[in-house]
N, C-alpha and C positions, 0 to 999 in steps of 0.2 A: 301636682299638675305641672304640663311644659311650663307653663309660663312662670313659675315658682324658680326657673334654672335665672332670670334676670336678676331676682330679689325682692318680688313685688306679686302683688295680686291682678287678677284679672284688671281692674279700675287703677292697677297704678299702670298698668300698660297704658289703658287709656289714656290715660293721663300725657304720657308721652307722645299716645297718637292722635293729639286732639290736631293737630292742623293737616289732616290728610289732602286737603283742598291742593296742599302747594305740591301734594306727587302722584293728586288724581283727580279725574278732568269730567267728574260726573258718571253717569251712566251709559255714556257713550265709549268712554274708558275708565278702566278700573284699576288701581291696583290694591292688592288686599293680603291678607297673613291670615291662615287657620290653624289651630293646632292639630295632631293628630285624630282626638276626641270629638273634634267637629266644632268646639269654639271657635268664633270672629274674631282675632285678636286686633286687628286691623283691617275698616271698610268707611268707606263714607256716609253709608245709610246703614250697616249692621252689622257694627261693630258688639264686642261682647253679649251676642246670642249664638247657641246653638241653630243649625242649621235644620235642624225639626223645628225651630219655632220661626223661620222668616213670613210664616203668612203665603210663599209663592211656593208652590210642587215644583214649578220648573228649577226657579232660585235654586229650593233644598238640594232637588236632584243633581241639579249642577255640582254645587259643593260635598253632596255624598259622593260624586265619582272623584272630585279632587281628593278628596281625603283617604279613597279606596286605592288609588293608583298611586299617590304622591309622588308621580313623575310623569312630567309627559305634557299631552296637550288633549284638548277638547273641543269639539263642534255643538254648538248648540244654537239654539232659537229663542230671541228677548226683542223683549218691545220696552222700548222708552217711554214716560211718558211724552205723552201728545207725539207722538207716532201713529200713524196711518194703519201698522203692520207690524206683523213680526219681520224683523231683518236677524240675520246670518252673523253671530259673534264666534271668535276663537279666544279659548284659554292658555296657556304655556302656564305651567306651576314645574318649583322643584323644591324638594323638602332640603331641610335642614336637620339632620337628625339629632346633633348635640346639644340643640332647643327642642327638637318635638314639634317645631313651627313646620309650614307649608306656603313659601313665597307662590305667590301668582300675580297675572297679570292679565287682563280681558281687552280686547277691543275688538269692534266693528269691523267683518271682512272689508268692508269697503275701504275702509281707513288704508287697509294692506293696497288693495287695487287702484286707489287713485295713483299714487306716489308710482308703482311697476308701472300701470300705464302710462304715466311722464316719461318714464325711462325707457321704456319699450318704444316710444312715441319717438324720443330724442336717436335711441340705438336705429330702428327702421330709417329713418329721414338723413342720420349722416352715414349709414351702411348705402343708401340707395344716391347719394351724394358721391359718397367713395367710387360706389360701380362707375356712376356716370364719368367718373373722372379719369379712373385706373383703368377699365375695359379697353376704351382705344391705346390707351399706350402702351398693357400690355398686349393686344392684338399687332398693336404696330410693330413690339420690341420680338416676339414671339414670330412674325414674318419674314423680321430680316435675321432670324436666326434658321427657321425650322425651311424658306425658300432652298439657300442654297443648300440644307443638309441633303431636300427632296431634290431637289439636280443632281449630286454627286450620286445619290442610289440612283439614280437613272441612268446616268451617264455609267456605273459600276454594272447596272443590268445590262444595259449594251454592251459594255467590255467585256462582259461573260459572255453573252451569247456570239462573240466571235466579230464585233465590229469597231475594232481597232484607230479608224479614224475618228472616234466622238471623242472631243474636247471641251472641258469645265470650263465655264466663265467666272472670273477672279472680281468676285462683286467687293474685295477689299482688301485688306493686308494682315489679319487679324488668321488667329492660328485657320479657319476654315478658309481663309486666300490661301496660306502657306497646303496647307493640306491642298485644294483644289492648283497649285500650283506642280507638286508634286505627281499628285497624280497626271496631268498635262507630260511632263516630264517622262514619267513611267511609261504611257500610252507611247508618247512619241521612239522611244526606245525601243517597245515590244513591237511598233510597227517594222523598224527597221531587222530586228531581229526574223519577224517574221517575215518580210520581204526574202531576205538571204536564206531563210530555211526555204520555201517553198520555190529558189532559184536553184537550191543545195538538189530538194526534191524532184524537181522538174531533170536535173543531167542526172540523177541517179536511175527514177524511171528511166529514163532513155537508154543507159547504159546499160540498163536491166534487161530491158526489150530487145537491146542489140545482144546482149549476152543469150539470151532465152532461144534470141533467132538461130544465133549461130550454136547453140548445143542442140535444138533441132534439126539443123543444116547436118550438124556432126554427125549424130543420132541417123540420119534418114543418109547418108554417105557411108558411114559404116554397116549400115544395114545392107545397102543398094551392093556398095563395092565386095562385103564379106560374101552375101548370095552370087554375085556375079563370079566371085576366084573359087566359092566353091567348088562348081561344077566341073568348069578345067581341072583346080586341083587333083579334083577328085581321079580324074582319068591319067593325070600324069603320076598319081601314087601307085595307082592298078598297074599301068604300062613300066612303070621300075619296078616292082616285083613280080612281073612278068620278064623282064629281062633279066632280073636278078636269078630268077630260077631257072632259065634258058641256057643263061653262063653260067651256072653250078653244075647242072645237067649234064650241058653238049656239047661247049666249048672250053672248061674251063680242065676237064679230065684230058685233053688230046693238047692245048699249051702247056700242060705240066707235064707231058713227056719228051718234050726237048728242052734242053738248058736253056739256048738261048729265047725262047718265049714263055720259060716260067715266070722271070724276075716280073714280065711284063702283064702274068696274070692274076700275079700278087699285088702289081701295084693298080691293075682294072677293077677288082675286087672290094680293094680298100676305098677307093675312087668311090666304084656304083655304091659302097654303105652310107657315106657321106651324101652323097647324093638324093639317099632312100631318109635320112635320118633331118633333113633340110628340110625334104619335105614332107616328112611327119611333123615335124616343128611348125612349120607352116600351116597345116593343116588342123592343130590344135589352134594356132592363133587365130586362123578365120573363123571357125567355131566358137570359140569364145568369143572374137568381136560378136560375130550375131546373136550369138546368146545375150550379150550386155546392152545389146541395142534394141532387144525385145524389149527385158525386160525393162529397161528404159523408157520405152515410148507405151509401154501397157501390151503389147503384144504377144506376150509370150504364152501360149497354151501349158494349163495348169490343170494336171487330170491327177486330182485329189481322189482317196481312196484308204479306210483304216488298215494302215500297217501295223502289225508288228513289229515293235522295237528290236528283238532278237532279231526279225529275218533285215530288217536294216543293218544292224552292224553286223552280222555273219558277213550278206555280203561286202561289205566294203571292208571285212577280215580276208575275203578269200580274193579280193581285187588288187591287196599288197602281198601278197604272199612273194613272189617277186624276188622284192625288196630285199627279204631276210635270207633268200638265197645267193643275192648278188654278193652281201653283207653280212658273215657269221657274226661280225661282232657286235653287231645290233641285234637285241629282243626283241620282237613282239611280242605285248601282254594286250589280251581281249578280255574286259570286262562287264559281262550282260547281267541283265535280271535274269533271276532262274523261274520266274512266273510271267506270262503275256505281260504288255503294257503297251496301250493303242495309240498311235495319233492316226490322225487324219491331213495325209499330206499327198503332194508328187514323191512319190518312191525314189524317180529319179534323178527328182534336183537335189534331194538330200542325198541321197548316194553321191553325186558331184560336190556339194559341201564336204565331205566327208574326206574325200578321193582327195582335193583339195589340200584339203588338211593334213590329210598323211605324207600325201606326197613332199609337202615343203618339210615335215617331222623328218622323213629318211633322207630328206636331199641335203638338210644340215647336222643331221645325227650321225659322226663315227663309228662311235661307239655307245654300248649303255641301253636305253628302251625305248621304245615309242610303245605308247598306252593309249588304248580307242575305249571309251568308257561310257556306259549308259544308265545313267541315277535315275528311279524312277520313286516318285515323290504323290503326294494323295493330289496336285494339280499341274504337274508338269513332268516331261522328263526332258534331264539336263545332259545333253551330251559333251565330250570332255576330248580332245586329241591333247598329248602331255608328251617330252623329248626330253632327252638328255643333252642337249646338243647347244649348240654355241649360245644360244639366245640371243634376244635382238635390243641391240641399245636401245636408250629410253626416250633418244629424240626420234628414235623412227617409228616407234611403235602406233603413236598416233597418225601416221602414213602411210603404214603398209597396206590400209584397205583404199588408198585411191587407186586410181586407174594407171596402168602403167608402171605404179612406182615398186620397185624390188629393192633390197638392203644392199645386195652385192652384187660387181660388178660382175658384165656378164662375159668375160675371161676366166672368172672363178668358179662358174657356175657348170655342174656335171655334165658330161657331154650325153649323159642318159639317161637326167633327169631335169628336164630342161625348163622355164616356164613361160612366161607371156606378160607378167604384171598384173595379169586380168582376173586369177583365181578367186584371191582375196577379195576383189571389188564384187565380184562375182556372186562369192557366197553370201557377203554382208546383203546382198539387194533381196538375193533367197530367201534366206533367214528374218530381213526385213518384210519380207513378203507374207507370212505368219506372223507378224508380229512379235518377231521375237529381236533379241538385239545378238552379235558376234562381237566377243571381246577377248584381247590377250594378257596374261601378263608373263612376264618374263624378266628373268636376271641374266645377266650376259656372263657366261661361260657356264652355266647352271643348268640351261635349259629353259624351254618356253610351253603356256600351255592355254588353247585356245577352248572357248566354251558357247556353248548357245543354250537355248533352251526351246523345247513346242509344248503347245499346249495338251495335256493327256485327257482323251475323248474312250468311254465308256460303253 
């Protein structure tokens, strides 16, 4: 038997446990020792019996599940005597295994609840004590922190939404004054800053408006002035090659039979060319003014229509032809698709890009080639003018498409290939006109080579 591991018999345990009184408090609490087998080894009232023999079912049952779990705890229902009722007991037991014993220990729920409800009683009363004490200080402490945080977002929403004059109040010295001082600081800065921009912006606009007026002034003067010299022009071009073929005819075979009014029909002749060549030069200039001042102001009549790429550069092939006669030692090379390829354009303002383009290719090309070229791509075709000829340094390059400006002076410049400043600008507004861009590059003595590109329509 367990109880055989101390050196004694059941009765000498007894023995040992006879003053159970001084470590248990009756029936209201217990405490007790079974062995494995169901012996009492220790109890106040049942002591060395088997728990089939206590007399109570409930008793027995009690200690049959002690003995079945030998760990743990228990709910059960016992009445004292002289109790009114069954009341609500709990057990806690935990075995011993190197005796075979099973400590426990029983008491009255209630026993457990009076004592919690003291504590419970004591924890509510200084928890509700605490609140009443801690609540206003930290509502207090929590105001004068979270006040001015709620000011600075305000005052920071206002600053964002573009109102420059709101300023923080410095409720102290502590880093949220320092903060709230800075920001004071920063406001007052950006005011000033933006006071000077919006003085900066007020003579810009102004300057803008007067600039805007007077390139419309420009714009509607060159318009006004080019159509007005037109028409004269035009009659005094008619009237010198009217005279010019008068005196070839009439006058110029009957001075060259006498010596003395030869010299003097040679030098009439030379005269009237000058004269005829002035005002051809003049006559290209007003024409381009008014071309540039079209299409400046949006006036310029645009009669789009799908070309063929081929019949475009054919003709502006057959429009320099010219050129390579004036000049053996310059080439022409023409290179076309050998299959359609369509845009949709003015025929003629591309043809003047083109014309453009060549004409400056032959006017600075000696010798070597000028190449008219037309790449035709699954959404564009890229036209190409390319020279053997001086090319153009690299601080001019980004100028030669304004108005006016030409690389060389105009002393140097052919007496029969002459130009205006205006081609360039010209073409870029063209080409701008399509949507397309006009760019050069070039190396100076290498040669230069201008490119655009349109859109190819199906």
């Amino acid at each position: 038997m367990a109880t055989r591991l101390l050196g004694g018999t059941n009765s000498d345990a007894g023995l040992h446990l006879k003053k159970t009184d001084q470590w248990s408090k009756g029936w209201g609490e217990a405490h007790f020792i079974i062995d494995y087998e169901g012996h009492m080894l220790m109890h106040p009232h049942l002591q060395d019996k088997h728990y089939s023999e206590y007399g109570d079912p409930r008793l027995s049952q009690v200690a049959e599940q002690i003995v079945e779990k030998k760990n743990g705890q228990i709910n059960y229902l016992w009445q004292n005597p002289g109790d009114p009722g069954l009341r609500k007991k709990i057990a806690y037991f935990q075995d011993i295994p190197e005796l075979g014993w099973i400590v426990a220990s029983s008491s009255l729920y209630e026993d457990f609840e009076g004592p919690l409800d003291s504590i419970t009683l004591v924890f509510v009363v200084a928890l509700t004590i605490l609140i009443i004490l801690i609540l206003p200080l930290s509502i207090w402490i929590s105001s004068q922190i979270t006040k001015p945080l709620e000011e600075l977002q305000s005052d920071f929403a206002k600053a964002a939404s573009g109102d420059f004059s709101v300023r923080m109040k410095q409720h102290s010295r502590d880093e949220i004054g320092l903060l709230a001082g800075y920001f004071n600081w920063f406001m007052q800065k950006l005011t000033e800053y933006s006071d000077d921009l919006r003085t900066e912006i007020a003579v810009r606009k102004e300057a803008e408006r007067k600039l805007i007026a007077m390139d419309e002034n420009k714009t509607l003067f060159l318009a006004s002035a080019s159509h007005e010299l037109r028409t004269p022009l035009t009659s005094i071009i008619g009237f010198l090659k009217l005279m010019d073929r008068n005196f070839n005819v009439r006058f110029r075979p009957r001075l060259e039979e006498h010596v003395e009014t030869r010299e003097k029909s040679v030098q009439f002749a030379e005269n009237l060319e000058v004269v005829r060549n002035e005002a051809d030069r003049l006559g290209v200039l007003v024409n381009d003014l008014l071309d540039l001042s079209k299409i400046e102001s949006g006036r310029m009549e645009w009669r789009d229509s799908h070309e063929d790429v081929r019949d475009i550069l054919d003709r502006a092939a057959r429009s320099v032809v010219i050129y390579t006669e004036q000049n053996r030692d310059v080439e022409f090379i023409l290179e076309r698709p050998t299959s359609e390829a369509f845009v949709r354009v003015d025929a003629d303002r591309i043809h003047q890009v083109l014309i453009n383009l060549l004409n400056n290719a032959f006017k600075y090309t000696h010798e070597g080639t000028v190449t008219l070229r037309g790449q035709v791509t699954a959404d564009a075709i890229q036209f190409s003018v390319c020279d053997t000829g001086r090319g153009i340094p690299e601080a001019d390059q980004d100028r030669i498409f304004d108005v006016f400006y030409q690389v060389d002076d105009v002393n140097q410049r052919s007496s029969q290939i002459f130009g205006t400043g205006l081609g360039l600008a010209i073409s870029r507004n063209i080409v701008q006109h399509y949507n397309g861009s006009l760019s050069v590059t070039s190396t100076p003595g290498k040669g230069s080579c201008f490119r655009f590109s349109l859109q190819r329509v199906y």
